[in-house]
ZAVO-928129 format. One record per atom (N, C-alpha, C, CB): chain; x, z, y; residue number from 1; atom name. Coordinates in nm, 2 decimals, always signed. Glycine has a CB too. Layout:
N
> ch|X|Z|Y|i|at
> A|X|Z|Y|NUM|CA
...
***
This chain:
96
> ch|X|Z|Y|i|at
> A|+12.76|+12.02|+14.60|1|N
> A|+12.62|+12.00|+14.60|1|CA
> A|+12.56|+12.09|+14.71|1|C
> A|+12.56|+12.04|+14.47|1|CB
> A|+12.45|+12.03|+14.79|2|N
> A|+12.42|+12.08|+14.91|2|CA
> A|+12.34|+12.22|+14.84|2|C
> A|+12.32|+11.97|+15.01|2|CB
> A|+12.24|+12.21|+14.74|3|N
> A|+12.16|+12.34|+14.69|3|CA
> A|+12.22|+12.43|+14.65|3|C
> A|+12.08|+12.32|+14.60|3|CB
> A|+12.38|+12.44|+14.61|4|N
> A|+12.48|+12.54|+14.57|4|CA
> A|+12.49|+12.59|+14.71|4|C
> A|+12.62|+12.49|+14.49|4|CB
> A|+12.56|+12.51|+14.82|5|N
> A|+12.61|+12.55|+14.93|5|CA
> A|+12.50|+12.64|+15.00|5|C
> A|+12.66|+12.45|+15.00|5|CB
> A|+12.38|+12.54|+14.98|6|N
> A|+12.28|+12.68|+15.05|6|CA
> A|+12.27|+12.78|+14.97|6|C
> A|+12.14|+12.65|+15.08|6|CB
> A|+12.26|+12.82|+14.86|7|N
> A|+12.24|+12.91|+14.77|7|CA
> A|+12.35|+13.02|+14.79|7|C
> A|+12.23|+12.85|+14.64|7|CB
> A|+12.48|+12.97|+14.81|8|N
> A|+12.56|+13.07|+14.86|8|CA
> A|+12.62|+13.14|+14.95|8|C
> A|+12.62|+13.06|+14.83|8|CB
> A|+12.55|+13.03|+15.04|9|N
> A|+12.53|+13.12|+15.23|9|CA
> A|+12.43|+13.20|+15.23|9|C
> A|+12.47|+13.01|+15.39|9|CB
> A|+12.28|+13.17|+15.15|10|N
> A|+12.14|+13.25|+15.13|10|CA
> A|+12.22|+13.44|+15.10|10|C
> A|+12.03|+13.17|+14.94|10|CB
> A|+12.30|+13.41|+14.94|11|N
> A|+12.34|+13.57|+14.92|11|CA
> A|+12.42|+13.58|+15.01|11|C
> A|+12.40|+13.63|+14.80|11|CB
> A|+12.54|+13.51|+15.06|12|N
> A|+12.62|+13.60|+15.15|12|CA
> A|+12.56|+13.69|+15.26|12|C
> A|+12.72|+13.52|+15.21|12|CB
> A|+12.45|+13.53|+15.31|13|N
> A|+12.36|+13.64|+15.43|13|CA
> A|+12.32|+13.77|+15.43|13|C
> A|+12.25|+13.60|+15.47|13|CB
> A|+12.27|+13.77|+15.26|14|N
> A|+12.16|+13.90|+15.26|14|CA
> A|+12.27|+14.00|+15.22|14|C
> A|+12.01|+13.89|+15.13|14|CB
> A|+12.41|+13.99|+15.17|15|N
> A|+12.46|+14.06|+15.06|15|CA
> A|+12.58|+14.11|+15.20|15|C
> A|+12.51|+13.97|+14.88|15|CB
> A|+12.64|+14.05|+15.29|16|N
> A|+12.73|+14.07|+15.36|16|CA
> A|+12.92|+13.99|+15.36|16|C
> A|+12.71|+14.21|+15.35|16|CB
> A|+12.94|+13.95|+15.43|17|N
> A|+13.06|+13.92|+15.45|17|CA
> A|+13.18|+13.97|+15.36|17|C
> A|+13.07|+13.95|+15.58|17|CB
> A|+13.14|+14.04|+15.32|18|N
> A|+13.30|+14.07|+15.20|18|CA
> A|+13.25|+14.03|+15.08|18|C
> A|+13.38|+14.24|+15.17|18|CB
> A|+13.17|+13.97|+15.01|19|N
> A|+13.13|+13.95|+14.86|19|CA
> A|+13.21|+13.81|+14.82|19|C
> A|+12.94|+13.92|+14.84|19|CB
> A|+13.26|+13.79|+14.73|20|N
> A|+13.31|+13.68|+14.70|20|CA
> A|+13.22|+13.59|+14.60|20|C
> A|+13.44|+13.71|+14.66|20|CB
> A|+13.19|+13.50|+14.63|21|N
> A|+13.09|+13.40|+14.54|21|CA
> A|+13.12|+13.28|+14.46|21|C
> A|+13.00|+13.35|+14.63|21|CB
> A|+13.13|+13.29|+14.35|22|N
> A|+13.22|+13.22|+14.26|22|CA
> A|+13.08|+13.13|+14.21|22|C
> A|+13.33|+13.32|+14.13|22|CB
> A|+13.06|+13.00|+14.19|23|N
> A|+12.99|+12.88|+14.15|23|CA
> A|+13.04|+12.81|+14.06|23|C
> A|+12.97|+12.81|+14.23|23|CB
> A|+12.98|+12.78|+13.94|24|N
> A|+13.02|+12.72|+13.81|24|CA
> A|+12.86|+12.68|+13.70|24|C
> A|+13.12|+12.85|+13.75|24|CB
> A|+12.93|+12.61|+13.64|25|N
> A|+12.82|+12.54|+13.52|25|CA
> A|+12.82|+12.58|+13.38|25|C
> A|+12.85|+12.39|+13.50|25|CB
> A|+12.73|+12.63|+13.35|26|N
> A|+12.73|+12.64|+13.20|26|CA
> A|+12.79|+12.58|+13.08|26|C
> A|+12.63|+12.62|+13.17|26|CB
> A|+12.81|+12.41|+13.17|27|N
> A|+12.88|+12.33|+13.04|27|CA
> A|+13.00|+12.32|+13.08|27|C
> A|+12.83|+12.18|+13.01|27|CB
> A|+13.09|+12.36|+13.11|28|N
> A|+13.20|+12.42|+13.16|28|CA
> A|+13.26|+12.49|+13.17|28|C
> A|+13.21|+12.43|+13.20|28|CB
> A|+13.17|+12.58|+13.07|29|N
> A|+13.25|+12.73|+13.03|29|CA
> A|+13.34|+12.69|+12.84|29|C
> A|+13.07|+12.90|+13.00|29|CB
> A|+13.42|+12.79|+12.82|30|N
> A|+13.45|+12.81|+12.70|30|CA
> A|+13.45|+12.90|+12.63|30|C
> A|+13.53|+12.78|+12.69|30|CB
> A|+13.40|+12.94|+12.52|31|N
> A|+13.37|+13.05|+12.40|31|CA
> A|+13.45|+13.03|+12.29|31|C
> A|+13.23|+13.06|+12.34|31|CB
> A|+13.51|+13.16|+12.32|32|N
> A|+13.57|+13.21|+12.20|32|CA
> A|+13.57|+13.31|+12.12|32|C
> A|+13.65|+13.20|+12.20|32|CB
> A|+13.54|+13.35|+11.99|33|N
> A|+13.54|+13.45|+11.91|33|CA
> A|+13.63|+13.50|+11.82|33|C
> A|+13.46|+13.43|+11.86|33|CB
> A|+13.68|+13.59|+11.82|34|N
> A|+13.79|+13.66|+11.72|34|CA
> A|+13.73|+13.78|+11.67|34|C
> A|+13.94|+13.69|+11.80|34|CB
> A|+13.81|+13.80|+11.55|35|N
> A|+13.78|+13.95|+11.52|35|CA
> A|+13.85|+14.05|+11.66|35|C
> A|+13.84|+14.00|+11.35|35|CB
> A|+13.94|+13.99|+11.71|36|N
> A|+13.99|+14.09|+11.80|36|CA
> A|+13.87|+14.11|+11.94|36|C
> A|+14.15|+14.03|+11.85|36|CB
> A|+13.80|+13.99|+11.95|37|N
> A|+13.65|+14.03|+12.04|37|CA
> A|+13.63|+13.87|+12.14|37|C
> A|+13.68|+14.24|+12.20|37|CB
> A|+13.55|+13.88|+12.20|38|N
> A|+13.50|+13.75|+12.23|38|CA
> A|+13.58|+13.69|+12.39|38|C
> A|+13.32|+13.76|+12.23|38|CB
> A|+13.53|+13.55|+12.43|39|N
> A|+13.53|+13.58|+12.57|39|CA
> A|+13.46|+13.46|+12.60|39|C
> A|+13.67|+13.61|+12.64|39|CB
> A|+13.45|+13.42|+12.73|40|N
> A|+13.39|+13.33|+12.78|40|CA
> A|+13.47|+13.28|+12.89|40|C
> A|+13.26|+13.36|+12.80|40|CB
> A|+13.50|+13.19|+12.95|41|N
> A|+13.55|+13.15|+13.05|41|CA
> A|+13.57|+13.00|+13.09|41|C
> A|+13.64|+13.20|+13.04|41|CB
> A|+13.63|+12.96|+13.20|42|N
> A|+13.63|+12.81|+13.22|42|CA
> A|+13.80|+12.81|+13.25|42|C
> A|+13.52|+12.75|+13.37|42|CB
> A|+13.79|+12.70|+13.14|43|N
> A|+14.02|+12.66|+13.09|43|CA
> A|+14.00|+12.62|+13.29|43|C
> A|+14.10|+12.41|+12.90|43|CB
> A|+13.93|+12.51|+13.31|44|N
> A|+13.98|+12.46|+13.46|44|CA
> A|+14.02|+12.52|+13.56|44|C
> A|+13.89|+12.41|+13.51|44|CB
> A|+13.91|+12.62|+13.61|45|N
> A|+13.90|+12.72|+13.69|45|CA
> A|+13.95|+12.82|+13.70|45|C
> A|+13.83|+12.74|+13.69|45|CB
> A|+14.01|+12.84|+13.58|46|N
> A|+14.08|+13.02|+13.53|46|CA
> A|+13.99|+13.13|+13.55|46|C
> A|+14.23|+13.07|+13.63|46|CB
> A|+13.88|+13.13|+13.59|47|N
> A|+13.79|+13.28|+13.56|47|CA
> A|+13.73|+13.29|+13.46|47|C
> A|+13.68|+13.33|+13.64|47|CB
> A|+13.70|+13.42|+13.38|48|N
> A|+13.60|+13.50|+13.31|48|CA
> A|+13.52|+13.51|+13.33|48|C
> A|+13.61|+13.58|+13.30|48|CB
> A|+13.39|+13.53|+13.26|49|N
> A|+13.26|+13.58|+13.34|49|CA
> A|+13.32|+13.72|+13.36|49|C
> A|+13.10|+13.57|+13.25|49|CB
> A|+13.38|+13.79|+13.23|50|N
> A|+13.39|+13.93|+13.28|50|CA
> A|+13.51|+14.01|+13.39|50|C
> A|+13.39|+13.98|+13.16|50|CB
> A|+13.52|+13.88|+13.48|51|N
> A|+13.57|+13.89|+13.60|51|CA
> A|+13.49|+13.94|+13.69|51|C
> A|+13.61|+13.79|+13.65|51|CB
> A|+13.32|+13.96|+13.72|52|N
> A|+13.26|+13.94|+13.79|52|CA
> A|+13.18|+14.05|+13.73|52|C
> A|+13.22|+13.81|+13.82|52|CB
> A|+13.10|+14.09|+13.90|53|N
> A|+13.04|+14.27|+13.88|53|CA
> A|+12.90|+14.21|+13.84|53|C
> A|+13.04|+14.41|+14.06|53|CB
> A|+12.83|+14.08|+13.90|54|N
> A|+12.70|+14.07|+13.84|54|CA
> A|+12.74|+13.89|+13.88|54|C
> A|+12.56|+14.17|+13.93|54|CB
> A|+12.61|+13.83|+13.78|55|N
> A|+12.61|+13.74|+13.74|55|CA
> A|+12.46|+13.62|+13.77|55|C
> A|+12.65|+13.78|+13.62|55|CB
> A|+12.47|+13.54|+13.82|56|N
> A|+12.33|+13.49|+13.86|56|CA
> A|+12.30|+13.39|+13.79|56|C
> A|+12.32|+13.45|+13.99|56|CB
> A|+12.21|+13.33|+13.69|57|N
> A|+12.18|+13.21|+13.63|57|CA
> A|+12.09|+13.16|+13.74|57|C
> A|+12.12|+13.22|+13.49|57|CB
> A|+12.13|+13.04|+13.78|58|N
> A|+12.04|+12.98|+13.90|58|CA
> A|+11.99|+12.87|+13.86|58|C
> A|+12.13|+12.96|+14.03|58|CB
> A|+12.01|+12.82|+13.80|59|N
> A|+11.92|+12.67|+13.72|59|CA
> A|+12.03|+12.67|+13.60|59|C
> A|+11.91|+12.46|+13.83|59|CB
> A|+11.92|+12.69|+13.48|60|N
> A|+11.96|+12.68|+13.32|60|CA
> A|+11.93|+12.49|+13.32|60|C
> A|+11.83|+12.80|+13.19|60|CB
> A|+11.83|+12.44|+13.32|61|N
> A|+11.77|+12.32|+13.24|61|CA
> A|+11.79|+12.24|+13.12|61|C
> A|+11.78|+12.25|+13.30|61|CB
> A|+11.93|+12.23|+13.08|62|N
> A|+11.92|+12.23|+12.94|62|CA
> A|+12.01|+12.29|+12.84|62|C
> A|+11.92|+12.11|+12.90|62|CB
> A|+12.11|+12.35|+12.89|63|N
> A|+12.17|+12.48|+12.85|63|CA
> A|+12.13|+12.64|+12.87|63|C
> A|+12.28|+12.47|+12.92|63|CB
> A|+11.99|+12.61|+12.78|64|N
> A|+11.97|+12.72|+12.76|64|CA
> A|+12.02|+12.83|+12.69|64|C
> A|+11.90|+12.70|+12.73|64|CB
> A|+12.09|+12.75|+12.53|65|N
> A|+12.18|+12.83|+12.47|65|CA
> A|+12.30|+12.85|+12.51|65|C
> A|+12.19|+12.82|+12.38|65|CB
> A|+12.34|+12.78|+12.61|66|N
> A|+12.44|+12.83|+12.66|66|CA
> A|+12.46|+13.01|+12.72|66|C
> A|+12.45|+12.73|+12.76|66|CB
> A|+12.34|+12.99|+12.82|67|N
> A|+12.33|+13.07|+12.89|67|CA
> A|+12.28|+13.22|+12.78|67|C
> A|+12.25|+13.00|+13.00|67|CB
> A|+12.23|+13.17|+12.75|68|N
> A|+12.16|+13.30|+12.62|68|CA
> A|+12.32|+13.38|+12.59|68|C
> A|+12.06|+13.20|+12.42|68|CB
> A|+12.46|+13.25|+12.48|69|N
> A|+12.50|+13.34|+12.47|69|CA
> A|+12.58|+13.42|+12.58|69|C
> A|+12.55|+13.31|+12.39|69|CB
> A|+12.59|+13.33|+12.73|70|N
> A|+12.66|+13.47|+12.82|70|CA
> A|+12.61|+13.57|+12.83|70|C
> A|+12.68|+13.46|+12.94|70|CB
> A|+12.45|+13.55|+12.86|71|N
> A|+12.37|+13.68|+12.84|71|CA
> A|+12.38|+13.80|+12.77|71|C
> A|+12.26|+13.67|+12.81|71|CB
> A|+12.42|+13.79|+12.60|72|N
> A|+12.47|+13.81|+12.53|72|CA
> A|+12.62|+13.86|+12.58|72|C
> A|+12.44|+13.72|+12.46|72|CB
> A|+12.75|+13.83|+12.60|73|N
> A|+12.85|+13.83|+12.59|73|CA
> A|+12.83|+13.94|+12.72|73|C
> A|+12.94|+13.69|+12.58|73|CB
> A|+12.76|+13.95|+12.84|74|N
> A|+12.75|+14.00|+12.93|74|CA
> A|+12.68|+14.13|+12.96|74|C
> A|+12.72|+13.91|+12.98|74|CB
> A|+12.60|+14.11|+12.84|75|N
> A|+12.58|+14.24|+12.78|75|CA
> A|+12.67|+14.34|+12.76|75|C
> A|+12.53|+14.22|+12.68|75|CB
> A|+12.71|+14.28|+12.63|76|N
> A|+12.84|+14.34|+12.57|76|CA
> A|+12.91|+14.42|+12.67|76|C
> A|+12.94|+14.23|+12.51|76|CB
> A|+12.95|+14.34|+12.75|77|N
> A|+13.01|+14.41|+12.87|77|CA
> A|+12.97|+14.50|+12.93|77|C
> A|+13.03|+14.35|+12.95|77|CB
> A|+12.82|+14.49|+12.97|78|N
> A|+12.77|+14.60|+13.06|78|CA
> A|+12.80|+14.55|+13.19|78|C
> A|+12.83|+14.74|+13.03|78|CB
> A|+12.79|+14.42|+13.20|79|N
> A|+12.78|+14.33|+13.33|79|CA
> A|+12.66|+14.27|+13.36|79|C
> A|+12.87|+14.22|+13.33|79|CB
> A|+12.59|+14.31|+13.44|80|N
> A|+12.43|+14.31|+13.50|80|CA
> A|+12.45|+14.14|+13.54|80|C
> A|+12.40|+14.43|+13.67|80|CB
> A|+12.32|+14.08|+13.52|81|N
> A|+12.30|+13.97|+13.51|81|CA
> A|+12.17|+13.92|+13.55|81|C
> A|+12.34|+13.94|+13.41|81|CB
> A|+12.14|+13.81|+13.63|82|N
> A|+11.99|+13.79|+13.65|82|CA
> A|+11.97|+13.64|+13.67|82|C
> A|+11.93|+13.89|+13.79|82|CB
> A|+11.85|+13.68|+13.56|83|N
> A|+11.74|+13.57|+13.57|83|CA
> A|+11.64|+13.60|+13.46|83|C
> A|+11.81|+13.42|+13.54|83|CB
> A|+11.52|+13.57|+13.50|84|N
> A|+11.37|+13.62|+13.42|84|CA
> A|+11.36|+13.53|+13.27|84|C
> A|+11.20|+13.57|+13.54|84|CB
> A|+11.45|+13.41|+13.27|85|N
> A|+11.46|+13.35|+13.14|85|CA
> A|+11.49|+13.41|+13.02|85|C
> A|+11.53|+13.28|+13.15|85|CB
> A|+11.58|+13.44|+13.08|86|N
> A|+11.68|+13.48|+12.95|86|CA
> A|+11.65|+13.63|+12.90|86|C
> A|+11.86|+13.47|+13.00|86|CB
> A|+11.66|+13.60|+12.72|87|N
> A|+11.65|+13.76|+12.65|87|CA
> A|+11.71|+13.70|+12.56|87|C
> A|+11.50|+13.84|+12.60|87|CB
> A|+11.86|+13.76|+12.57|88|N
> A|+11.96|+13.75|+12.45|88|CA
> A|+11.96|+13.81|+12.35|88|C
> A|+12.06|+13.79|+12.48|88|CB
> A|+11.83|+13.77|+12.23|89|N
> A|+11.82|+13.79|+12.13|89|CA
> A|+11.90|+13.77|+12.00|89|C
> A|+11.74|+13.76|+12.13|89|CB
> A|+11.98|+13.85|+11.92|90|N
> A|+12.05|+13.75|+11.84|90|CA
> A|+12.01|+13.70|+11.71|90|C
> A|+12.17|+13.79|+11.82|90|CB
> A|+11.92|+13.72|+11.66|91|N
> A|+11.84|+13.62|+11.59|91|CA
> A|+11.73|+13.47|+11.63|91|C
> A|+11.78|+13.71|+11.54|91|CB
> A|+11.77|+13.50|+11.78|92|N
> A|+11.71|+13.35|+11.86|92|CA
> A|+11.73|+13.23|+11.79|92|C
> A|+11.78|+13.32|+12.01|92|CB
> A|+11.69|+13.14|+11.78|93|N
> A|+11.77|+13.02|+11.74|93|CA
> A|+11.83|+12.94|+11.88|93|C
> A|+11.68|+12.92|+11.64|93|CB
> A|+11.81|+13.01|+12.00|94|N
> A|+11.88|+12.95|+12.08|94|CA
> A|+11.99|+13.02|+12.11|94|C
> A|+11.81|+12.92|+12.17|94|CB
> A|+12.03|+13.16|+12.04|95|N
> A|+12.14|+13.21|+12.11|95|CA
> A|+12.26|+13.16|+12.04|95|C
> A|+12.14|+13.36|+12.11|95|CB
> A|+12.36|+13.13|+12.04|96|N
> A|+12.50|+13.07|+12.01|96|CA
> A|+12.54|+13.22|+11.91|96|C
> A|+12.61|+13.03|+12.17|96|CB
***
């Protein structure tokens, strides 16, 4: 998609030549919960979110709860994350 590709020349420009920029979809991730602790990730792709030092929601549109619970899960972690949408409430009825 051309609006990804520009979106990830936009940060590299501003952010510098060694950042690595990983692109992915909300409906494409997988959650899982154990008592042993959670995770999120994509089976396809083999990353974690909690692979990654910060995290960009760049268009939610109808995975909102999706995104709520990474917000959430990304929390947990103490992995900085941005977008003005999201407040990972857990009594939301949109958080997972």
């Amino acid at each position: 998609n051309k609006n990804w590709t520009f979106f990830k020349n936009s940060v590299s420009n501003a952010i510098g030549p060694d950042v690595d920029i990983t692109m992915g979809a909300l409906s494409s991730l997988t959650f899982e919960l154990s008592k042993d602790g959670s995770k999120v990730y994509d089976r396809k792709r083999g990353f974690s979110l909690d692979d990654f030092d910060l995290v960009v929601f760049r268009y939610i549109r109808r995975s909102w709860a999706y995104a709520a619970s990474c917000a959430s899960f990304l929390q947990s972690k103490n992995i900085p994350y941005i977008d003005s949408q999201i407040k990972p409430y857990p009594w939301s009825k949109y958080s997972a």
